[in-house]
N, C-alpha and C positions, 0 to 999 in steps of 0.2 A: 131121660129115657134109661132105666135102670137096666134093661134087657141087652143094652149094647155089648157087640163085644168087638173090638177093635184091634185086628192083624198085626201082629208085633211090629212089619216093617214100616205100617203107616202108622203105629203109635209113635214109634220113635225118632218119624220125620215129623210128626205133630208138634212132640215134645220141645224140636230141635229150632222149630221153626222153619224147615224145609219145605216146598212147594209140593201140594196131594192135590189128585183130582178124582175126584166123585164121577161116578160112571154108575147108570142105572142096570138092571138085571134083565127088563122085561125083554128088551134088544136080544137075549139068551133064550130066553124060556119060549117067546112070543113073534118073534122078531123076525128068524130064518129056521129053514129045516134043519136038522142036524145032519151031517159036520159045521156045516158053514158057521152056522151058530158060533161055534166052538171057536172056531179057526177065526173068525171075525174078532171074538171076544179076546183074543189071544192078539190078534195084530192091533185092536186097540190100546190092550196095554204096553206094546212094545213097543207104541210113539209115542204114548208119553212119558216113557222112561229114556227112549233116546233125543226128546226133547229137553231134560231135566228133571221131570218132574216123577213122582210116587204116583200108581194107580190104586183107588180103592173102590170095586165094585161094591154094591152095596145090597143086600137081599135077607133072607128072612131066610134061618132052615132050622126045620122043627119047633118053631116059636123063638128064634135067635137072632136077634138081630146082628146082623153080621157086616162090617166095613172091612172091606176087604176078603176078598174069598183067592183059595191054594187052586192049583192047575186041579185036583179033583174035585172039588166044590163047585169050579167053573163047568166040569165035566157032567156033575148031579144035573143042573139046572140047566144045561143043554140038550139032554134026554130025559126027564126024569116027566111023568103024566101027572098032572091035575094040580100042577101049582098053579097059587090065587093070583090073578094081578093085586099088588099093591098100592092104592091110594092114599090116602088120608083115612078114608070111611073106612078100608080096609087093613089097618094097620094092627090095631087093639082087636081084630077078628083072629085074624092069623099069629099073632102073638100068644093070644091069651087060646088059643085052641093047641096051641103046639105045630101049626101047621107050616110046610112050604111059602114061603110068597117071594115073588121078582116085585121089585118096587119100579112103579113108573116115573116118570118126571117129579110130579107130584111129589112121588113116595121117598124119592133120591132126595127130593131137595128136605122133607122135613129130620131126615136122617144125617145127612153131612152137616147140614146145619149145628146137630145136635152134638155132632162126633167136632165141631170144630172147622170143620173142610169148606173155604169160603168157594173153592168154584166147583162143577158140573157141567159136564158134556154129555152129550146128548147125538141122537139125530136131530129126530125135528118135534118138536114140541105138540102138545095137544092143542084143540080148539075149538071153534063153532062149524060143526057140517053141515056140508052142502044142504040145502032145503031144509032144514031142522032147526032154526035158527035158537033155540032153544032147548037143543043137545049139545052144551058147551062144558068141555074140558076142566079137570079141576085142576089142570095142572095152571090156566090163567088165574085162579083166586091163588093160588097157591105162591105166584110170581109176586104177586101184591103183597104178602104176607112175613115172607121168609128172606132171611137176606142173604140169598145166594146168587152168584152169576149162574147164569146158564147159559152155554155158546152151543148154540146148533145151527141150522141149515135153513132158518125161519122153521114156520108150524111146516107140517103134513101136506103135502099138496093135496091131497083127497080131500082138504078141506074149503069153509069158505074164506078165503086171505083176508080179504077188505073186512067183513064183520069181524073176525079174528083180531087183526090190529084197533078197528076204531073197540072193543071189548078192555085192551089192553091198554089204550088210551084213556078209556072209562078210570081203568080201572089203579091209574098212573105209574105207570110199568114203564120206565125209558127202555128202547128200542133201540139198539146201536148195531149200525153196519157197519164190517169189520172189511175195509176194504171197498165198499161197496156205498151207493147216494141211494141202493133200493133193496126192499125188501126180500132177501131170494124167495126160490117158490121151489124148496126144495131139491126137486130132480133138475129142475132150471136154477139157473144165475139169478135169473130178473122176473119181476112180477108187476112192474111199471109201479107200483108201489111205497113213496119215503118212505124213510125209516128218520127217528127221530134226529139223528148224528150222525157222521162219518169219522171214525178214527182208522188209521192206517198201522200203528203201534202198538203192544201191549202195555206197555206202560201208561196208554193214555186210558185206556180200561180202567187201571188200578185209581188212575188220580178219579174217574168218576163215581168210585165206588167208593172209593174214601171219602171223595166229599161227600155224597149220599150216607155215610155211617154216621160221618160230622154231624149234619144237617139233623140226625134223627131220625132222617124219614121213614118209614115202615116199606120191607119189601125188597123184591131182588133187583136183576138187571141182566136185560134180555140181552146178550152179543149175538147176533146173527152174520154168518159167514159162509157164501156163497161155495157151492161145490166146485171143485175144481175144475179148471176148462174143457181140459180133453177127456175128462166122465161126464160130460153135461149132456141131459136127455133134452133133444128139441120141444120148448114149450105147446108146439103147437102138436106132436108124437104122444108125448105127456101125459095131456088134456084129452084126447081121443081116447085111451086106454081109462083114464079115471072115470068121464064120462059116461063110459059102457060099466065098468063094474062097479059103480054107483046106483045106473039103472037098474043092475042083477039082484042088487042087496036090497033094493026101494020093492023089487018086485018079492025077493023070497022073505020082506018084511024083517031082516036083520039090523038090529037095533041095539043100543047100549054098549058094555064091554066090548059086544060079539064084533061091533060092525069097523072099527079100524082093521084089526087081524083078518078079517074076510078082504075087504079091499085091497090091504097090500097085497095077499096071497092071489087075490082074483087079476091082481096087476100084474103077478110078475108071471101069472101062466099066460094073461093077454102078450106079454112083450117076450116072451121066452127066455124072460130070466133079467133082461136088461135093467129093469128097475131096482131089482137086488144089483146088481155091483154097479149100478148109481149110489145105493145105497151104502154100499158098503164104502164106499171114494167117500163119500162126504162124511162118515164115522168117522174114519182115520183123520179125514184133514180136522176137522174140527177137533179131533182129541190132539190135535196138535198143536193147533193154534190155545186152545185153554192150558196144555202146559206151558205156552210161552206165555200166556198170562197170571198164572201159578206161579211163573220165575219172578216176574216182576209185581206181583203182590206179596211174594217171601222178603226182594229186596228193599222194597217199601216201606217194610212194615217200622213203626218205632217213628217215619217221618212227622 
């Protein structure tokens, strides 16, 4: 991707061999109102800099592909109207028009990949929704494809869990719980759900990602890593709120791009905010947890 342009301080942990973590934009652009945006995107990078590791956000400005964005860059795309989400399908749009784009899952993973950056954090992943069984996420073909980790909090809860995993299973995506024998469900711990693995270590990450590079095999690997205790939203609290602003969207026929951004926003005025700083607890721990796995794939490397 010749368009790249890559922030002097994570070129030169690239260079060095140093541990970088890929962090996507849309969480900015799409994600929360402004400030929070702002503030959120600001306290993810400052775990994973006090866990070891380089932050490189990764976005699109004026046709630029950009790894790693300055405190005003960050500032653009937390206020700034009418940037593109970026996908896959939307990459070569926004590129080649000169325009804005926040990259989603998707879009992080085909970029760090590109820049070199083997992990990405996340919140929670795309997927198959509710009733739509056939409005699925490109960020799962995307998992299969590209060999990045990706550690977030499992998919969306606004989603459907179970077709989302058996999707991911299709589509041979190991599943590792990071701590955890079940699948979290985002604002919840548990979703009664396996997951493919339990590792308790970052190191033992790095060994299955190695082996999987060995092996050949095409594609990434999903860490899923339960929100923290004392932020955890009652599954059954949850469920009640996604429930109703799933109804809302089914009835004002919100559909495609539009319909995750409507849900969180319709969730977090159902719970007066709760769900945002659920969200925002399982950002940070997760950007934390991928820089300890960032540490231990720096020290691996050459094994």
């Amino acid at each position: 991707m010749k368009t790249i342009h890559i922030q002097p301080e994570v070129e030169r942990a690239l260079w060095a061999g140093k541990p970088v973590v890929a962090l996507e934009s849309t969480v900015i652009s799409h994600g929360f109102p402004y400030p929070e945006n702002l503030e959120t995107a600001l306290a993810v990078e400052q775990a994973i800099r006090e866990d070891g590791a380089i932050p490189a956000t990764i976005a699109v400005l004026k046709g630029q592909v950009m790894v790693g964005l300055d405190r005003s860059q960050l500032e653009h795309f937390s206020h700034a109207k009418g940037i593109r989400k970026c996908s896959r399908r939307d990459l070569p749009i926004t590129i080649g028009l000169g325009l804005d784009g926040a990259t989603t899952v998707a879009g992080t993973m085909i970029v760090a990949h590109e820049a070199g950056i083997p992990i990405f954090s996340t919140g929670g992943i795309g997927g198959v929704h509710r009733g739509h069984p056939f409005d699925v996420s490109t960020d799962l073909e995307e998992l299969a494809r590209t060999e990045v980790i990706v550690v977030c909090a499992g998919a969306k809860a606004i989603l459907d869990l179970p077709l989302t995993l058996e999707r991911l299973e299709t589509l041979g995506v190991p599943v590792v719980g990071y701590g955890t024998d079940e699948f979290p469900a985002f604002y919840s711990r548990s979703s009664g759900l396996p997951v493919d693995v339990r590792v308790d270590e970052p190191h033992e990450v790095a060994r299955i990602a190695r082996a999987r590079r060995i092996a050949g095999i095409e594609g990434g690997l999903l860490v899923t890593v339960p929100i923290p205790l004392e932020d955890e939203w009652p599954a059954e609290e949850a469920e009640k709120a996604i429930a109703e602003a799933t109804r809302q969207a089914d009835e004002l026929g919100v559909r495609g791009k539009a319909l995750t951004p409507f849900l969180l926003a319709r969730i977090s005025e159902l719970t007066q905010g709760r769900s945002q700083r659920a969200n925002v607890s399982l950002l940070i721990n997760n950007a934390r947890v991928a820089a300890q796995i960032a540490v231990a794939l720096a020290s691996s490397r050459g094994e």
